[in-house]
C-alpha positions as CSV (number, residue, x, y, z in Angstrom):
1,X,19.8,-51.9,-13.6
2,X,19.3,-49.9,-16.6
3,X,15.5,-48.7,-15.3
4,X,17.6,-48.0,-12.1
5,X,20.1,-45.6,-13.5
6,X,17.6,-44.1,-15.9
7,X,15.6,-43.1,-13.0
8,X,18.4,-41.8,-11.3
9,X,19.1,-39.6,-14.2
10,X,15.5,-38.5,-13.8
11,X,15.8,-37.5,-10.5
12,X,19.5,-35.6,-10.5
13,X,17.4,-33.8,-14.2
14,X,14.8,-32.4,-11.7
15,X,16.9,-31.5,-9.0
16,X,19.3,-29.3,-11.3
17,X,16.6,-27.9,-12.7
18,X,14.9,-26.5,-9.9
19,X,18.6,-25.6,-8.5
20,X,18.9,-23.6,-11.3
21,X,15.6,-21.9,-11.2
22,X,16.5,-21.4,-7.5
23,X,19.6,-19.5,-8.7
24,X,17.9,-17.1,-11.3
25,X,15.3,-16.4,-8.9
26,X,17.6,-16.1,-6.0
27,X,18.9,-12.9,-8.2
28,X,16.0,-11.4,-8.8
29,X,15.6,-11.6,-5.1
30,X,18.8,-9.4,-4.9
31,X,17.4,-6.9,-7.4
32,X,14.1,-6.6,-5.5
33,X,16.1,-6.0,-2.0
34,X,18.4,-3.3,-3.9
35,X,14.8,-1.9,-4.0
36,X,14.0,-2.3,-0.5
37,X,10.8,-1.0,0.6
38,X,10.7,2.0,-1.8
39,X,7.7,0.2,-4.3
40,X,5.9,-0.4,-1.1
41,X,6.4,3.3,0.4
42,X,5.2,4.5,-3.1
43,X,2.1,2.8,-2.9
44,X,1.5,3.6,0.6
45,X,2.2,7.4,0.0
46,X,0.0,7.4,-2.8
47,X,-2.7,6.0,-0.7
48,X,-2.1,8.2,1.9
49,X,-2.4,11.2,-0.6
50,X,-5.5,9.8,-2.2
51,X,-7.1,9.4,1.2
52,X,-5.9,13.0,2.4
53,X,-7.2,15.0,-1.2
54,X,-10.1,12.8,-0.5
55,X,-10.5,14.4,3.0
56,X,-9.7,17.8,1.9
57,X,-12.6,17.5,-0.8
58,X,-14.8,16.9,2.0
59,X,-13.5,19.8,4.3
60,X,-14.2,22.4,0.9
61,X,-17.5,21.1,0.6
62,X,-18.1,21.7,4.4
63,X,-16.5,25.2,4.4
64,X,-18.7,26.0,1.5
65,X,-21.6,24.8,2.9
66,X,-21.0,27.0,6.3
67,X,-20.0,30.3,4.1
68,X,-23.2,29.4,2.3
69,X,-25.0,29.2,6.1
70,X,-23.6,32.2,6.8
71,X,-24.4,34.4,4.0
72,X,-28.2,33.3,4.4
73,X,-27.8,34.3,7.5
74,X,-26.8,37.7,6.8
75,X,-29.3,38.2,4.1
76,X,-31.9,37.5,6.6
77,X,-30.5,39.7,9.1
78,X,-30.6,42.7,6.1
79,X,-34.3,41.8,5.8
80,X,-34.9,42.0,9.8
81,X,-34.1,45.4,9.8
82,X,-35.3,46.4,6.8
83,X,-38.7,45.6,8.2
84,X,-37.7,46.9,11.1
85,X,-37.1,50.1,9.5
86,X,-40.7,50.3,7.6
87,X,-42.4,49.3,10.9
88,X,-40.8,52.0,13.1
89,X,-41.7,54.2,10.0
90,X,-45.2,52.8,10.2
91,X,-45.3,54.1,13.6
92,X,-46.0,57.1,13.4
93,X,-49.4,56.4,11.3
94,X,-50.9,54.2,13.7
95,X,-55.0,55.0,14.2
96,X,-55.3,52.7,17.4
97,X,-53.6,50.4,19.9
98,X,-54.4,47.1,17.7
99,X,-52.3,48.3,15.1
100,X,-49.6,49.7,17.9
101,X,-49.5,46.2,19.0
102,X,-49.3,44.6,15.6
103,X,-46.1,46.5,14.7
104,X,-44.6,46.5,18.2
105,X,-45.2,42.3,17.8
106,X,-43.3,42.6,14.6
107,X,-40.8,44.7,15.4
108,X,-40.1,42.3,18.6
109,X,-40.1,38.9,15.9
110,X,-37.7,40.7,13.6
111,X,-35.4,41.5,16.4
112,X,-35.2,37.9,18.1
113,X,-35.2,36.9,13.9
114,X,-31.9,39.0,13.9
115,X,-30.3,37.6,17.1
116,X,-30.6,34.2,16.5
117,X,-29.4,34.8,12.5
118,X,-26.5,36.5,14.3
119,X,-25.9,33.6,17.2
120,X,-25.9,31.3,13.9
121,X,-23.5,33.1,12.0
122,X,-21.5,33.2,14.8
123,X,-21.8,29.6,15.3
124,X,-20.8,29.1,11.6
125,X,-17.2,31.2,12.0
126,X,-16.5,29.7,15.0
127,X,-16.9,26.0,12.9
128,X,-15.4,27.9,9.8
129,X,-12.4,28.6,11.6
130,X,-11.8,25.4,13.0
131,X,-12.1,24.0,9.6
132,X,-10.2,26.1,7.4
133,X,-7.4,25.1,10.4
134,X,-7.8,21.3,10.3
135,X,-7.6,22.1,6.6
136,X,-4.4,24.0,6.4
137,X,-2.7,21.4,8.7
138,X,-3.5,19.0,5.9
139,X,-2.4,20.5,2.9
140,X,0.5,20.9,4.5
141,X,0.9,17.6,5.2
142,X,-0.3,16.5,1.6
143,X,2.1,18.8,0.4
144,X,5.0,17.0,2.3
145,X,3.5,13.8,1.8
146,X,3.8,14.9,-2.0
147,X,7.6,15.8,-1.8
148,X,8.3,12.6,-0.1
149,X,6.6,10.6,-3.0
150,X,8.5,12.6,-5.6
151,X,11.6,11.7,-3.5
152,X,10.6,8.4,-3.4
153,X,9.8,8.2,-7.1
154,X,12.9,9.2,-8.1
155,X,15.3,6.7,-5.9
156,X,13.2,3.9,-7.2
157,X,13.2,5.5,-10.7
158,X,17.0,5.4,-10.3
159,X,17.4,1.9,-9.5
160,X,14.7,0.7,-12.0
161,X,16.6,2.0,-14.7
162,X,19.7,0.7,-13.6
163,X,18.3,-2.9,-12.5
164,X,15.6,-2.9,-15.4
165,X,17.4,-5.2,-18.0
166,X,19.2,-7.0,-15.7
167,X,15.6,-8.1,-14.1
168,X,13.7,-8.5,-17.2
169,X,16.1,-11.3,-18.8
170,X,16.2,-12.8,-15.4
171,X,12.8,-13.0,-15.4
172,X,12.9,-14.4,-19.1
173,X,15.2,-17.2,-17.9
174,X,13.4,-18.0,-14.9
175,X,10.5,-18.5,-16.9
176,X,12.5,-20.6,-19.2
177,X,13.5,-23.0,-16.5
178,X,10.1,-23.5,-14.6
179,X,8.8,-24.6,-18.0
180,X,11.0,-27.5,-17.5
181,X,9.8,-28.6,-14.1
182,X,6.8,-30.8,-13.4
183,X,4.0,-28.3,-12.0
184,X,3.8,-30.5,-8.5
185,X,7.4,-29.9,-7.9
186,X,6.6,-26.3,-9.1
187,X,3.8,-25.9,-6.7
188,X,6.2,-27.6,-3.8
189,X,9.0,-25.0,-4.5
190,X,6.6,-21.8,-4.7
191,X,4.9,-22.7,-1.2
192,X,8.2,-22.9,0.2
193,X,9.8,-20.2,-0.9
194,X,6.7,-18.3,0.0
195,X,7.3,-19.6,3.6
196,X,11.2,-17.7,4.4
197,X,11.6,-13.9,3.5
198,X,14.9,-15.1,1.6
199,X,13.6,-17.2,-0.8
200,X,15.1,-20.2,-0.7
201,X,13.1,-22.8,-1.6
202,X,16.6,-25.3,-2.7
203,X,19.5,-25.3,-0.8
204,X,23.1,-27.0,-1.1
205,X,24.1,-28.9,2.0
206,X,27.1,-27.1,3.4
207,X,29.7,-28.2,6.0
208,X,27.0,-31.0,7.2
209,X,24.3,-28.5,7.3
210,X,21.4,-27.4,5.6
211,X,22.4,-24.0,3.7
212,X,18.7,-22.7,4.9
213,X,18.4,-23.2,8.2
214,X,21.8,-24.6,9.0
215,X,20.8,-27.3,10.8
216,X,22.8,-30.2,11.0
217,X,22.2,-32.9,8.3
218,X,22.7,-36.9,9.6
219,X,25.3,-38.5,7.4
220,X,23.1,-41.1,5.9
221,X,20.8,-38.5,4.6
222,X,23.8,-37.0,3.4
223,X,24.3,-40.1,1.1
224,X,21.0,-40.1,0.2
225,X,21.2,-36.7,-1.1
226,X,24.1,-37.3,-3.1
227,X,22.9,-40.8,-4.7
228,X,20.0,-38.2,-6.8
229,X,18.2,-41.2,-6.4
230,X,15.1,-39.0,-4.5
231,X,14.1,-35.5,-3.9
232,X,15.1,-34.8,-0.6
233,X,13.8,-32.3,1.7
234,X,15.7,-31.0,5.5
235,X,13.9,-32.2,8.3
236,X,13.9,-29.2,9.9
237,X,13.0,-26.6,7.2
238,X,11.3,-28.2,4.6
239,X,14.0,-27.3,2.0
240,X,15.0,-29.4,-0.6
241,X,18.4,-30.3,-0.6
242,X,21.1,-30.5,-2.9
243,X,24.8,-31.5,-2.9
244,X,27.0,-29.2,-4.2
245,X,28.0,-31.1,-7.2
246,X,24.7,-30.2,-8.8
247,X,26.1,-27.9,-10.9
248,X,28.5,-30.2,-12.5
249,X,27.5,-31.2,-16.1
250,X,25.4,-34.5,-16.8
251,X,29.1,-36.0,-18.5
252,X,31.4,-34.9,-15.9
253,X,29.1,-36.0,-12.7
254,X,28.7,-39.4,-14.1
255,X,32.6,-39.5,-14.6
């Protein structure tokens, strides 16, 4: 009989202990919704930046490499004619229709030389321009994608300053507590909180239903649960239930 109570004790131990760690972290939950999504818009805006100044490097390096194209382009076309310019000069000294052909031959090369130079240039303003458009369209959205971070920054700023203490001694405490629970029945409560955006991983049984999924619970598990002889969990959900005079004290409940 003894062994039999002493077990009991064991149990209704465990089960206030993990109600109680379901409580701390139940208001850390709270402090993490005051958040909402802002820690998660941070990061995605700073990705998004990051992938957009990333980008932008790129489009420089491209626009360089066409102004580069260009001016090569225009250097050889300042070379064209002035060869051009000595051959027509040379003209005039010619001794005999081999050397009239020579320089009419380079003349011709140094005039197709200087249309295709200026068909590439063109080429390379026409891709210029389209670049130094795309870019502008994305500075200015990296610039607003910047303001909205700042933004963003701030309101989360603001509530981790106000939240800040609050969170870290419930964190404290909640690491207090699991170090008083067996790691299986740690394990069991992290997978199922892990399983419901809430977080409830231990509920009280409330008006003959589960307090998670609000199922109804059958009145002989219902006696079960308030025996503390075993862990029990709500067929439905998975949660472990709890009556609600868990959080009496050890003296009082056995009173």
């Amino acid at each position: 009989m003894a062994k039999k109570k002493e077990a009991a004790s064991a149990v209704i131990d465990k089960l206030r202990d993990l109600y109680e760690l379901q409580q701390i972290d139940s208001k850390i939950d709270e402090i993490q919704v005051l958040k909402g999504e802002l820690p998660i818009e941070v990061s995605d805006l700073e990705d998004e930046i990051a992938g957009l100044q990333t980008r932008m490097n790129r489009m420089e390096e491209g626009i360089a490499e066409l102004e580069g194209e260009a001016s090569k382009h225009d250097a050889n076309i300042r070379e064209a004619e002035g060869l051009i310019a000595r051959y027509t000069e040379q003209m005039d000294n010619v001794k005999n229709n081999r050397e009239y052909e020579a320089l009419m031959k380079e003349l011709e090369m140094q005039k197709l030389e200087i249309q295709l130079s200026e068909k590439k240039i063109r080429e390379a303003n026409n891709s210029l321009y389209n670049k130094r458009e795309t870019k502008d369209a994305a500075q200015a959205r990296l610039e607003a994608k910047q303001k909205a971070l700042e933004t963003k920054k701030v309101e989360l700023k603001a509530i981790v300053e106000k939240t800040e203490k609050d969170e870290e001694k419930l964190r404290k405490k909640s690491e207090k507590a699991r170090k008083k629970i067996a790691e299986r029945l740690l394990n069991s409560y992290a997978r199922i909180r892990s399983n419901y955006r809430n977080g409830l991983a231990v509920v009280t049984v409330e008006r003959d239903a589960c307090g998670g999924c609000f199922n109804q619970i059958p009145p002989q598990v219902q006696m079960e649960i308030a025996t503390h002889n075993n862990v029990v969990a709500c067929e439905h959900c998975g949660r472990i239930l709890v009556d609600e005079s868990i959080n009496a004290e050890p003296e009082a409940a056995e009173a």
